[in-house]
N, C-alpha and C positions, 0 to 999 in steps of 0.2 A: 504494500500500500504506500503510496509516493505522500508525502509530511507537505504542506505549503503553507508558505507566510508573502505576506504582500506587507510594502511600505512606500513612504510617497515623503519624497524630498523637494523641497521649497530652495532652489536656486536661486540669483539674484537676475536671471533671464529666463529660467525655464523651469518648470516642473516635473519632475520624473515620479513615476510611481512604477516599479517593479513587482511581478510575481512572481514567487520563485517555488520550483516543485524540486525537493528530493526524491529521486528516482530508484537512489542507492547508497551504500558508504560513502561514495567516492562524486556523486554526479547530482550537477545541479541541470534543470532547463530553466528558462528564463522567460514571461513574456512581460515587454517593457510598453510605458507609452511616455514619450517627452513630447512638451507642448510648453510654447512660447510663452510667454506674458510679461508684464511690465512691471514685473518685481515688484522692491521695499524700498525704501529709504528712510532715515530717522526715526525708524519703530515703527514703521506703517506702511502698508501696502500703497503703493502709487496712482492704484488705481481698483478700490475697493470695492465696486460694481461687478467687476469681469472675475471676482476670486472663486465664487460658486462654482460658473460653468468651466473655467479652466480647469478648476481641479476634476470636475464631472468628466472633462474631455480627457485628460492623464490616465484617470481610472479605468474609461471605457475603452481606449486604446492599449491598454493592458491586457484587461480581459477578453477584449478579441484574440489576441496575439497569443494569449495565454489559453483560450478556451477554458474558459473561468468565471465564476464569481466573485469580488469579493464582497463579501460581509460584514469583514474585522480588518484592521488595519494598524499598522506602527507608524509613527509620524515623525520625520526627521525634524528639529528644530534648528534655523537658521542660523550662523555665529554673530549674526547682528542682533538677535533676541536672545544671547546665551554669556554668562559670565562664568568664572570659575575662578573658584574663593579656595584658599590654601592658611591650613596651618599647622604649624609643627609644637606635637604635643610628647610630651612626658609623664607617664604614670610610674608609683612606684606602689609596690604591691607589700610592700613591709616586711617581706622574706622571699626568699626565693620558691616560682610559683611555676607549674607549664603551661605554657603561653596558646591558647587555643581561640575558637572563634567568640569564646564570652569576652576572653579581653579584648583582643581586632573591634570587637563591636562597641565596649566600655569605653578603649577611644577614640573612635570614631565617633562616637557620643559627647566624649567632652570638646572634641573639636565643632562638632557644631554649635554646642554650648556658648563656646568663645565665640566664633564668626556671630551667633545670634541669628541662625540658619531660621528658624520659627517664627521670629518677629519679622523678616521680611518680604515683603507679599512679590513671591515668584513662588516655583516649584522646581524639586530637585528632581533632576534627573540621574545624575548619579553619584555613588560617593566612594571611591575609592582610595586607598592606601600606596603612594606612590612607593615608599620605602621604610623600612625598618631598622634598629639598631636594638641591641638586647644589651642593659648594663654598659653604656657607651661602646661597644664594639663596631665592628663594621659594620656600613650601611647594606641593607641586599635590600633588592626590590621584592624577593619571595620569601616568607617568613617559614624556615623548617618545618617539619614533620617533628613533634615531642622535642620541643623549642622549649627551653627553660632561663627563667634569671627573676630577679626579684624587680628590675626596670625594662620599664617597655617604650621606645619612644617612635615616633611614626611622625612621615609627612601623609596628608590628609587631605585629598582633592574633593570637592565636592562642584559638580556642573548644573547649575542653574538657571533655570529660562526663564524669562519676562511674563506674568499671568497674563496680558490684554493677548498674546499670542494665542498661548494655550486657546483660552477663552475663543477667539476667531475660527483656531481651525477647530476646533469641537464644534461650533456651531453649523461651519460649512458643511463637517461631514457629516451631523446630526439631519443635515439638511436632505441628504443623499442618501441618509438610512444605513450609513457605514459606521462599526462600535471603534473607538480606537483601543488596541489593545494598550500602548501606552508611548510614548514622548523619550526623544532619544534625539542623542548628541553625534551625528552624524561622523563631528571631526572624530569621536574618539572612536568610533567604527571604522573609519578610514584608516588610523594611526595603529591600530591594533593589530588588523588585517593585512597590510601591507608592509608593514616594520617588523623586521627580525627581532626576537629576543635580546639578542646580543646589543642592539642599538637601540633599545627601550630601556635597557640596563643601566646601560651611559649616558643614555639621555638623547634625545633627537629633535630636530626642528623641522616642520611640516609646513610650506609653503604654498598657500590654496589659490592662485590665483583664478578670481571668478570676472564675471561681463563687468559687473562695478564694483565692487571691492578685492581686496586680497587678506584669507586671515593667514594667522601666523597663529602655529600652537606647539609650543614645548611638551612633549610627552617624557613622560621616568614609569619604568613598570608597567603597570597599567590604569596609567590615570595622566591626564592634562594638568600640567601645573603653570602652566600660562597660556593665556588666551589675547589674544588684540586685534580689532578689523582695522586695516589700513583702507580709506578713500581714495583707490585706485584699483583698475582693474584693466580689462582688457577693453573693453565699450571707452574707456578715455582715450586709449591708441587711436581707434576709431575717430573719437571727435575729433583727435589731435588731427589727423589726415583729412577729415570733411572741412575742417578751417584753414588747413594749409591749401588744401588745389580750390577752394570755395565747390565745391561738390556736396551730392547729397549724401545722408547716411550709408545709405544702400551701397552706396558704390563704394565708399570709402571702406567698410565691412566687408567688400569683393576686394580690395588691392588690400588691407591689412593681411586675409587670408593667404595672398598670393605672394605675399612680401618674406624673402629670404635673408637673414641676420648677417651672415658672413658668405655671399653668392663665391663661386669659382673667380679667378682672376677675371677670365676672358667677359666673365658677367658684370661685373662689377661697375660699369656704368649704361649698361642697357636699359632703358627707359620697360617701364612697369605698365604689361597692358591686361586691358580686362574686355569683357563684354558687358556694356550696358544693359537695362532695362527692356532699350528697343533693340536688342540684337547688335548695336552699332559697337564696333573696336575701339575702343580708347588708350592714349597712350601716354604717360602719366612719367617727368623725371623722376629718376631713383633719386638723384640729389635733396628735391625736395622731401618725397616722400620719407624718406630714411631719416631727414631733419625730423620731420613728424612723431615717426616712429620711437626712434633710438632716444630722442629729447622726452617723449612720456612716460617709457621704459625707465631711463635715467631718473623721473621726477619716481617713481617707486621704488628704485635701488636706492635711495637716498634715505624714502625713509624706512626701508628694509637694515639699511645700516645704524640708523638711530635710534630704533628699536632693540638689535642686534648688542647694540653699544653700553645704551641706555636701560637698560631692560632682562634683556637673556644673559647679558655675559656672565653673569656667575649662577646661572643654572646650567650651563653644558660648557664642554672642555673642547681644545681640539681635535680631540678624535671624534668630537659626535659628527654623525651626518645630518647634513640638511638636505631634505627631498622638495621638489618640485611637482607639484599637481594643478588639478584644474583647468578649466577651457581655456583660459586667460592669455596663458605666453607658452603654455608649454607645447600646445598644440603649433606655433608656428617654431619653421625650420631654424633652429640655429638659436631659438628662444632663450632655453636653460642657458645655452653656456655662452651668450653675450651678457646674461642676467648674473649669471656665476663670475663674470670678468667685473662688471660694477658693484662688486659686494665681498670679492677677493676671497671668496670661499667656495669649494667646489661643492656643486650641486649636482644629483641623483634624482631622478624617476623612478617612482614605484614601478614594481614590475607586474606587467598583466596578472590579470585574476579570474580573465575571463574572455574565452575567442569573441563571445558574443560582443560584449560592453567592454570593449579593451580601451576604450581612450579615457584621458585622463579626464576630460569632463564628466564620466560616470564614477572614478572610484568613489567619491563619498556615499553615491546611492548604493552603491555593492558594500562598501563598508557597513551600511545599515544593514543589511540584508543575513550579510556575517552574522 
């Protein structure tokens, strides 16, 4: 008998809801449906009219593809409606005690206590123990099997979203007769899924570039201990080229696409052509365009670096890695590693998860799915 679960991720240009059947140990099928829209901005959808039926549209283009119903559903939460609250607790147990899920839980309890997780009107999504140390000894991200000491100390992630969210999409899919099963943190499914052990260990930075923002999310073990949305994405490239040739979005979104970061010599000053709207060839300087281009890329390396500086350095060392995802830049040629040269650290691609959904604009919805 094949196991299914369906879930539906809120992009900052598109909506994806996936269904996914277990077939076997080993074997997932898939049926997906993306559909456009005009996103969030500032904690609110931009255009809150159209949220019903798009999401109707996502769903039902799933379950065709999937030959399905769904009836129940998990709901990705956006990292512009998601914060993540950290804090590093110490209990002492008064002798020496084995350290099982009573205590993990005791405190993780008192850490919410501190943060004051109750009194604030969101809901937790999740709370996990980035790392441990027993009687100040070594840090490990996995707490032993018949684990003993009379101190227990833990860092302590907890992922929470904004309730007027919640509140929205409950209501949309209350609308469409769909139960959610429950509200999840997209990034931490992508970072989980994707990231070895070994560099969840050490620490890793996950680099989400979307259509209008980019998050940035430090992971340790299994849990986000920083989260930030940068206001840039890939959709300002975009502007950036409709204001440089004076053109419309459309086309400027066809020469972004077409646009190669470090072209062969012999390319290197061949003018950039497209097909317009009516069929007609356009023919557009790389000079220009590449000003467009590399000048709004540049304005994200910047504050990739300030963040980087200001922020992460003393949550990851130089051996962690930092991966690049999302539609944003990693999908154009040559993206990562002119982005990797402005920020003087090298960057990594998750590696497929999936022939079907293999580009980097899906792993966050596969990471849910996970």
């Amino acid at each position: 008998m094949s196991k299914e679960i369906a879930a539906i991720e809120f992009g900052t240009s598109k909506i994806v809801t996936i269904i996914a059947k277990k077939d076997g140990p080993d074997r997932l099928t898939f049926g997906s449906g993306t559909v456009p829209y005009d996103g969030y901005s500032n904690g609110d959808w931009n255009v809150p009219r159209q949220m019903v039926q798009r999401v109707y549209d996502s769903i039902s283009a799933a379950e065709l593809e999937a030959k399905s119903k769904v009836q129940e559903i998990y709901v990705g939460v956006p990292g512009e409606f998601i914060h993540v609250l950290t804090s590093d607790v110490e209990i002492d147990f008064g002798r020496v005690s084995t350290i099982g899920q009573e205590q993990v839980e005791r405190i993780m309890d008192e850490a919410a206590r501190r943060l004051r997780i109750l009194a604030n009107d969101f809901m937790v999504l999740h709370r996990t123990i980035a790392s441990y140390s027993i009687d100040g000894g070594e840090e490990m991200t996995v707490l032993p099997r018949n684990a003993s000491g009379q101190k227990l100390r833990a860092l302590v992630s907890f992922v929470v979203a904004d309730t007027p969210f919640i509140e929205d999409v409950s209501e949309m899919l209350g609308v469409l007769n769909v139960a959610i099963l429950g509200f999840l943190s997209p990034t931490l499914g992508l970072c989980t899924l994707y990231l070895s052990n070994e560099d969840r260990d050490r620490g890793a930075v996950m680099i989400d570039c979307g259509y209008m923002n980019t998050e940035i999310s430090v992971v340790k073990g299994d849990a986000i201990i920083y989260h930030a949305i940068l206001p840039r994405g890939g959709g300002h490239f975009t502007v950036a080229i409709s204001e440089e040739l004076y053109i419309p979005m459309e086309m400027a979104e066809s020469i972004k696409r077409e646009y190669v970061f470090n072209p062969p010599e012999y390319d290197k000053n061949a003018p950039i052509e497209i097909t317009d709207t009516t069929g007609k060839s356009r023919s557009f300087s790389r000079e220009r365009v590449t000003a467009a281009v590399e000048g709004s890329v540049n304005e994200l390396a910047n504050m990739i670096n300030l963040t980087m500086e200001n922020d992460i350095a003393g949550l990851i060392d130089k051996r962690s890695n930092i991966y690049l995802t999302g539609g944003g830049i990693a999908m154009m040629p040559g993206g990562k590693d002119y982005l990797a040269s402005r920020i003087r650290r090298a960057i990594k691609l998750p590696d497929n998860r999936s022939d079907k959904l293999s580009g980097p604009d899906y792993t966050s919805a596969l990471g849910m799915i996970d």
